[in-house]
MARLUMMAR-734852 format. One line per 2 residues: their letters; for each residue x, y, z of N, C-alpha, C. Coordinates in Angstrom, 2 decimals, decimal comma. Layout:
<seros>
a	X Y Z X Y Z X Y Z  ...
</seros>
This chain:
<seros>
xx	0,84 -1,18 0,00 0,00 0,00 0,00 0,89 1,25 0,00  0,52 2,64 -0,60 0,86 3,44 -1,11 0,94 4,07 0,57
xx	1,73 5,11 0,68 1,61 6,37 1,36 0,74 7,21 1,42  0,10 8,17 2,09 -0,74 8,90 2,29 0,49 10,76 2,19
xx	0,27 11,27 1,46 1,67 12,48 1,55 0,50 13,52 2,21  1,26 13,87 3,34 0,74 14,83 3,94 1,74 15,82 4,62
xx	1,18 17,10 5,50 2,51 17,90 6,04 1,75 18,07 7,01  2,47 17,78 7,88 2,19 18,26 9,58 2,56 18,87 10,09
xx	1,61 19,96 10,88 2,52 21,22 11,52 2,47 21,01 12,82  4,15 20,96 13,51 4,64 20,29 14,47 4,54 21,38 15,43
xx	4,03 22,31 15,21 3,67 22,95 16,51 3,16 22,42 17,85  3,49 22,58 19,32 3,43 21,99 20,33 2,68 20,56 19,96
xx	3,92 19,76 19,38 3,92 18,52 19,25 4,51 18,60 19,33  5,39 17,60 20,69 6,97 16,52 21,09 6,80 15,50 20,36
xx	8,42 15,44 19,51 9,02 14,62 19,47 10,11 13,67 20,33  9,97 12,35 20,02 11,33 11,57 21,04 11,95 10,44 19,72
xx	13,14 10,83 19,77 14,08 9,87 18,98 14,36 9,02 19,94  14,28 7,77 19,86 14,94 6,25 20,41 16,18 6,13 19,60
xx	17,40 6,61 20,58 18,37 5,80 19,85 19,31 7,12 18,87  20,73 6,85 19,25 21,39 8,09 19,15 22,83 7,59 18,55
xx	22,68 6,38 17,53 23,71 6,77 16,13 23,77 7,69 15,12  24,40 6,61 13,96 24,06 7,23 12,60 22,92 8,08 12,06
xx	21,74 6,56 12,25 20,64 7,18 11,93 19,73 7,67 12,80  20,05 7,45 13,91 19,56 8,57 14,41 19,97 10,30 14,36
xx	20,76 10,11 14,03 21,33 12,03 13,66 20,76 12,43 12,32  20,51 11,65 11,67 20,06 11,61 9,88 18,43 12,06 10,41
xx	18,05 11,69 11,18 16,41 11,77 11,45 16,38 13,07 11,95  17,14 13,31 12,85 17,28 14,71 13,51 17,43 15,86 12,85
xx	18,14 15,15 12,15 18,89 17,15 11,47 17,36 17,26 10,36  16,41 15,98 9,68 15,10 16,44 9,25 14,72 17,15 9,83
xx	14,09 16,55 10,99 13,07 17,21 11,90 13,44 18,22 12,67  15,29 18,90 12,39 15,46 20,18 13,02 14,40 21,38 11,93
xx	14,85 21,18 10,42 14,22 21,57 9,81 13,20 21,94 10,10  12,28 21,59 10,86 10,86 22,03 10,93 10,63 21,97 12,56
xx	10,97 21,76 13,49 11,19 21,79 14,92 11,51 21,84 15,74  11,72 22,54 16,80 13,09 22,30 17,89 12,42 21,26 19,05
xx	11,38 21,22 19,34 10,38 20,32 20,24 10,81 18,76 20,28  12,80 18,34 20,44 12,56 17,25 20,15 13,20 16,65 21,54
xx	12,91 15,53 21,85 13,87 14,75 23,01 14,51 13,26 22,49  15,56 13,01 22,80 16,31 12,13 22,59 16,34 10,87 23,69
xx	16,37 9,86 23,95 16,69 8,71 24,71 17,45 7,74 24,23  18,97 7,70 24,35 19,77 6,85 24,27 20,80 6,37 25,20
xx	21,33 5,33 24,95 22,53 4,41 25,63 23,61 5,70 25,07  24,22 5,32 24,14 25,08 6,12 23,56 24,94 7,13 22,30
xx	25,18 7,75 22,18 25,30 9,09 21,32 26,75 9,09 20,73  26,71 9,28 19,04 27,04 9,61 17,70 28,15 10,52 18,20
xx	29,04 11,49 17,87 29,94 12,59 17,91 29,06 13,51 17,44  28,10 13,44 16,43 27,61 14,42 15,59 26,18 14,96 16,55
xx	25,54 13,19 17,06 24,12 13,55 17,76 24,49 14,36 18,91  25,55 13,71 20,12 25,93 14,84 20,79 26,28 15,90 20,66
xx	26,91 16,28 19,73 26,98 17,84 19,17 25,75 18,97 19,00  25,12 17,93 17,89 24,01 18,88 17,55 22,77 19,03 19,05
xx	22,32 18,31 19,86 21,76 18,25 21,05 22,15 19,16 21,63  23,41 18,87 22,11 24,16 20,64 22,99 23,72 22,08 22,37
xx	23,70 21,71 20,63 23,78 23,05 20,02 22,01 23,82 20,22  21,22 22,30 20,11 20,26 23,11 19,93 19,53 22,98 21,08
xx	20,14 22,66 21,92 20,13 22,56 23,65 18,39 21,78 23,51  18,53 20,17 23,29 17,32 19,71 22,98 17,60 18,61 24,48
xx	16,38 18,08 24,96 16,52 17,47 25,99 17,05 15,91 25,61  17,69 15,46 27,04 18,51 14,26 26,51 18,46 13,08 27,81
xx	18,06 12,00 27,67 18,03 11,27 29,02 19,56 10,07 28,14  20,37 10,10 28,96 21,49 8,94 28,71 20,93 7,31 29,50
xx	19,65 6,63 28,59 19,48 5,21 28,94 18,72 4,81 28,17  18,23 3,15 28,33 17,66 2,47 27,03 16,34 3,09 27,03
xx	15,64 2,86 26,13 13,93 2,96 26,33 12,98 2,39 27,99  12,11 3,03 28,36 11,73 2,17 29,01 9,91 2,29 28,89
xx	9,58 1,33 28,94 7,37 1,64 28,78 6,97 2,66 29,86  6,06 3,69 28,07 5,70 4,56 29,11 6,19 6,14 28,83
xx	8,28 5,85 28,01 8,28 7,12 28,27 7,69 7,82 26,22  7,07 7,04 26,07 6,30 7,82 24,78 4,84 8,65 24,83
xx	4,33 8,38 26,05 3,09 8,54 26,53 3,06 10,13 26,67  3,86 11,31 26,69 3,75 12,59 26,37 4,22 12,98 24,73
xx	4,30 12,42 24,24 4,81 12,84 22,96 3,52 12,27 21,84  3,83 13,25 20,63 2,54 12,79 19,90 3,54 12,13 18,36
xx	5,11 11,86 18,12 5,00 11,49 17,46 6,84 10,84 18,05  7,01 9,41 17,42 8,26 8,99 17,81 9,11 8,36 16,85
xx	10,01 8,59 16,45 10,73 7,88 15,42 12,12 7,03 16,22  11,88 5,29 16,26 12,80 4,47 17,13 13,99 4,09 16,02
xx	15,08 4,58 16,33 16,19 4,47 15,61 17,28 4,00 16,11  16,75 2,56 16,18 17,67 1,66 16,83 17,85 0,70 16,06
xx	18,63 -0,85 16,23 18,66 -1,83 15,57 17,91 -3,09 16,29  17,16 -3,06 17,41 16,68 -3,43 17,75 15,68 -3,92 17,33
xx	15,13 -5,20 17,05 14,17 -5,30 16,13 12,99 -5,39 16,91  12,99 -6,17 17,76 11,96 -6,45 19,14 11,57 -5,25 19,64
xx	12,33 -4,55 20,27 12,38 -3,21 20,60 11,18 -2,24 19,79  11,77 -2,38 18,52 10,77 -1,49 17,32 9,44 -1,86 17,44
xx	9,42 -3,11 17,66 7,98 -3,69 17,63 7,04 -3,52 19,17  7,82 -3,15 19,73 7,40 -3,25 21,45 7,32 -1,74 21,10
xx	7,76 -0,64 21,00 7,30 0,77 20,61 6,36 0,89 20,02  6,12 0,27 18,59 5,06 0,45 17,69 3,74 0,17 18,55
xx	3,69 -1,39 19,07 2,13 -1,02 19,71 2,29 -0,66 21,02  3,11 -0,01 21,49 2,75 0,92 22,42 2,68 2,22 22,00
xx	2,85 2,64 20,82 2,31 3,84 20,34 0,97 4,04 20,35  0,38 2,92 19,71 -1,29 2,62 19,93 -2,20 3,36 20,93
xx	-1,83 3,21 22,42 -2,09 3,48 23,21 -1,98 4,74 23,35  -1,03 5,54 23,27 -0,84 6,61 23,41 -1,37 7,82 22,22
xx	-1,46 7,03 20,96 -2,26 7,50 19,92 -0,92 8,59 18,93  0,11 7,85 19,33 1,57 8,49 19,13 1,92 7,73 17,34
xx	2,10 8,72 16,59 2,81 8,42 15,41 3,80 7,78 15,40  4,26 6,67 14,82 5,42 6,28 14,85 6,26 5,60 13,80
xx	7,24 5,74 13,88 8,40 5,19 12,64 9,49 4,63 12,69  9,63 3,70 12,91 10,81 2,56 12,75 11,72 2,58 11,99
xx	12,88 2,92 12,09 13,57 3,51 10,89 13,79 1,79 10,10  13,90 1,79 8,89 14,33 0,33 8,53 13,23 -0,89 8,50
xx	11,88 -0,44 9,20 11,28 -1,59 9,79 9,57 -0,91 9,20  9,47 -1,28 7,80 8,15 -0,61 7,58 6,71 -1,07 8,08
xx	6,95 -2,50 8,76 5,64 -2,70 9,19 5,62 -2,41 10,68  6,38 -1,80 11,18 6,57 -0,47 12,63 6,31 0,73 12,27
xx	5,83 1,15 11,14 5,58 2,49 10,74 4,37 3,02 10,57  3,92 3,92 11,38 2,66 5,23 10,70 2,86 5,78 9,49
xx	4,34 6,09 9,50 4,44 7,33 8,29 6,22 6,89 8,12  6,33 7,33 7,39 7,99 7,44 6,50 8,33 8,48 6,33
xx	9,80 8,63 6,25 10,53 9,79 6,24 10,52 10,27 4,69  10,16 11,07 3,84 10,39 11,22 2,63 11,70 11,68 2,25
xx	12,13 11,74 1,09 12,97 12,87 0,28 12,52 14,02 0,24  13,31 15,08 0,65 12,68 16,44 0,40 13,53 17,57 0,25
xx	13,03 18,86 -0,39 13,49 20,08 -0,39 13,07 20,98 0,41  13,92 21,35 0,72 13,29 22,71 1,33 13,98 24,43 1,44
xx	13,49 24,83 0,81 14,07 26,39 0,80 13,20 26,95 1,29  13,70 27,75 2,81 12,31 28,17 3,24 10,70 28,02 3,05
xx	9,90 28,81 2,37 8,32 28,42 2,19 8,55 26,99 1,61  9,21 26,80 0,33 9,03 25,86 -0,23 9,49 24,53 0,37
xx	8,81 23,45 0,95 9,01 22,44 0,98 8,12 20,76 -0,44  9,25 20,70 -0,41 8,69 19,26 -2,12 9,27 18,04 -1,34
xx	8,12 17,02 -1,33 8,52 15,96 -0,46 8,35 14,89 -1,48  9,05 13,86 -1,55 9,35 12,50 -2,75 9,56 11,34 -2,12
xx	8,41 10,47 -2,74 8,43 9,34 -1,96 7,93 8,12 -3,03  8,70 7,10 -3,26 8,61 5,60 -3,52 7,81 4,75 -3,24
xx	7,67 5,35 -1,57 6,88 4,13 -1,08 7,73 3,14 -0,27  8,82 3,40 -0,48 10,04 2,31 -0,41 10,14 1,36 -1,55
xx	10,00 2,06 -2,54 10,37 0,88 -3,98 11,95 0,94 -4,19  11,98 2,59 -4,06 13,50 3,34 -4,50 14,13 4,26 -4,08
xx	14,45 4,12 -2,65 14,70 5,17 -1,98 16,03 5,61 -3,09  16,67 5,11 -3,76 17,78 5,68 -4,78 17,09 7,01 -5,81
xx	15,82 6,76 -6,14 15,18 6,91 -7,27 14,88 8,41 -6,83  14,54 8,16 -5,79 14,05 9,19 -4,47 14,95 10,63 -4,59
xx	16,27 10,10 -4,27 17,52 10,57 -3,76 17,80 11,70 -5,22  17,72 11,12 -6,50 17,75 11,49 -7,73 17,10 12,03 -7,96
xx	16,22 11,75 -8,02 14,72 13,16 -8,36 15,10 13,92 -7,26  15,18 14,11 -6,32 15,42 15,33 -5,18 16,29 16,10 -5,57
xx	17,84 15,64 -6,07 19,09 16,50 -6,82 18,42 17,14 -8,35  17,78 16,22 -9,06 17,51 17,06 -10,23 16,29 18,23 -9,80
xx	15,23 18,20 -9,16 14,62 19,29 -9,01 15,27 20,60 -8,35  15,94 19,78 -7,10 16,40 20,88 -6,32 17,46 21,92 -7,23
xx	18,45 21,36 -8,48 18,82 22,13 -9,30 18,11 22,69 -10,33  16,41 22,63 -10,18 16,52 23,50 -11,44 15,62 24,64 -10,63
xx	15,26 24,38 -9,11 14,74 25,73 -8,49 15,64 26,41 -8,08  14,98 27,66 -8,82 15,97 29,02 -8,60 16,15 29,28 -7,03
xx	17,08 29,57 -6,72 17,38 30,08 -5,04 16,88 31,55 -4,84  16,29 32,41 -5,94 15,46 33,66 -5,12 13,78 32,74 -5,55
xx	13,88 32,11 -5,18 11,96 31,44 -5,17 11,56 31,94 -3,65  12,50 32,19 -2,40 11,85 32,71 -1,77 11,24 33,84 -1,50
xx	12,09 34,96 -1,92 11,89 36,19 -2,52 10,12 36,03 -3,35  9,81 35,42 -4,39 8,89 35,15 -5,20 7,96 34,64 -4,34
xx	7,84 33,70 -3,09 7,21 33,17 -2,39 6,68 34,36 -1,58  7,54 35,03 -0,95 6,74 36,21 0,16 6,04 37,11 -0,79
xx	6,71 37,02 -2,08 5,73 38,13 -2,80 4,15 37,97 -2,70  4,38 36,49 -3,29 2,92 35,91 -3,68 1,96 35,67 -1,76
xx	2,89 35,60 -1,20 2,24 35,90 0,83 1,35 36,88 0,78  2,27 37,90 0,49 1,68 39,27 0,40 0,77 39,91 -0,65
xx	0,12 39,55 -2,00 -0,56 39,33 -2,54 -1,63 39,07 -1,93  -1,55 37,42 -1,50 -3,15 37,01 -1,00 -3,20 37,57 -0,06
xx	-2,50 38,58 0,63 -3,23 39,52 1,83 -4,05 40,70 1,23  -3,24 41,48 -0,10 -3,78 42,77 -0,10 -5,38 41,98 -1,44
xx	-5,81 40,61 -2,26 -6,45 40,92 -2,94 -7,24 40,02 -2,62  -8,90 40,58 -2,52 -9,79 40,26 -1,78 -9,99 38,86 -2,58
xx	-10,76 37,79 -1,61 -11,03 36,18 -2,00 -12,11 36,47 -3,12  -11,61 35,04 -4,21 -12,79 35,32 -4,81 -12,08 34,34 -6,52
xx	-12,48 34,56 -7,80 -12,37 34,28 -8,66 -10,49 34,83 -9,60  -11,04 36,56 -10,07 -10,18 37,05 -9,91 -8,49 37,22 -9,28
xx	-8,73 36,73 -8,06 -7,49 36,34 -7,20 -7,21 35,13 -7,22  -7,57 34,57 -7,62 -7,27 32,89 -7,78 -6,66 32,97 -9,34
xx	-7,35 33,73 -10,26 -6,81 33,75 -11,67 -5,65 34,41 -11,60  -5,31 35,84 -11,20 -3,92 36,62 -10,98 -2,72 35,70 -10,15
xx	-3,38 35,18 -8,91 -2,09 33,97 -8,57 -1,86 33,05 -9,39  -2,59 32,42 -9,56 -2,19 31,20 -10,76 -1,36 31,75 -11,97
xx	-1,71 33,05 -12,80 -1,13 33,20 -14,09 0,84 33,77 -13,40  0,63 34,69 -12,13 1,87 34,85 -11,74 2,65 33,91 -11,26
xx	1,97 32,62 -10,89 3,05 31,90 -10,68 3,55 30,56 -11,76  2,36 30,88 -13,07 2,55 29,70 -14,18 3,89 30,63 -15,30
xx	3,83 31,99 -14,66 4,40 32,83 -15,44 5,87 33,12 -14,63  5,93 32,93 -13,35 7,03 32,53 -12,73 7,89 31,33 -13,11
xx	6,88 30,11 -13,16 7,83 28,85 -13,49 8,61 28,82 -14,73  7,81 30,07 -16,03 7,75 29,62 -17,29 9,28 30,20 -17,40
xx	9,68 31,10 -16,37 11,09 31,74 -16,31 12,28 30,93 -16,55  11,98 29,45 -15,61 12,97 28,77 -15,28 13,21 28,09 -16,72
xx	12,26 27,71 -17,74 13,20 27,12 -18,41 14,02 28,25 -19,41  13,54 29,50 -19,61 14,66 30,44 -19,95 15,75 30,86 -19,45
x	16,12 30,02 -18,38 17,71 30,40 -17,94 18,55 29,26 -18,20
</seros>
């Protein structure tokens, strides 16, 4: 079964990472992108995860998981190798009504981590499904080079637009033609 692509705004929603390697720092520096609301629980910590934690002064308990501590958080990504473990999180997410994601382990998963861009406003998220996370990786480099880096500039414009022009027909036609007339830029450069 396919993915559901959606964007969630992580506003006072905690996060808790299980588990503080590799991939656990790979998960992090995503979800710095869009949150600082995160807590960590690990045995040991990465050079990089401890780093970035200090930097973004995110909370940190030094021990394994234990039942229970997911029960304030509304979404958890367990990034461990633990396989049992993953599975003992997942339905205890249930309970708590907590999102969750298994890194590696898709039938422990609510949701998946996509491929994505992001330049300020603009976020473009790419997803397989897990057919190709390679495929993924590739389409993310070719788009991300052909968006121009003042699109944010172009983005607050068009912010400020739908503030000053009243709802309706008209304003739906003027955004649309400015921004079909924006894209049409890119292939002239």
């Amino acid at each position: 079964m396919a993915y559901f692509p959606a964007f969630l705004k992580l506003d006072n929603k905690k996060i808790l990472i299980v588990g503080g390697g590799n991939v656990a720092y790979e998960k992090l520096e995503r979800l710095l992108d869009f949150t600082l609301d995160i807590s960590v629980i690990a045995l040991d910590l990465s050079a990089q995860m401890s780093e970035k934690i200090k930097e973004k002064n995110l909370s940190f308990l030094q021990r394994g998981y234990q039942v229970g501590d997911i029960k304030e958080f509304a979404i958890v990504v367990v990034a461990v190798d633990d396989i049992p473990l993953q599975a003992e999180i997942f339905e205890e997410s249930k309970q708590y009504n907590c999102l969750c994601n298994a890194v590696d382990s898709v039938d422990y998963c609510d949701f998946i981590f996509p491929s994505y861009i992001k330049k300020d406003d603009l976020t473009i998220a790419i997803s397989t499904s897990g057919a190709s996370p390679a495929l993924a990786k590739h389409l993310k480099l070719f788009l991300k080079n052909i968006i121009p880096d003042e699109i944010s500039g172009f983005l607050n414009e068009m912010k400020e637009l739908r503030k000053t022009i009243p709802k309706g027909k008209e304003r739906m036609k003027t955004l649309d033609k400015k921004a079909q007339d924006y894209i049409k830029t890119w292939s002239k450069q």
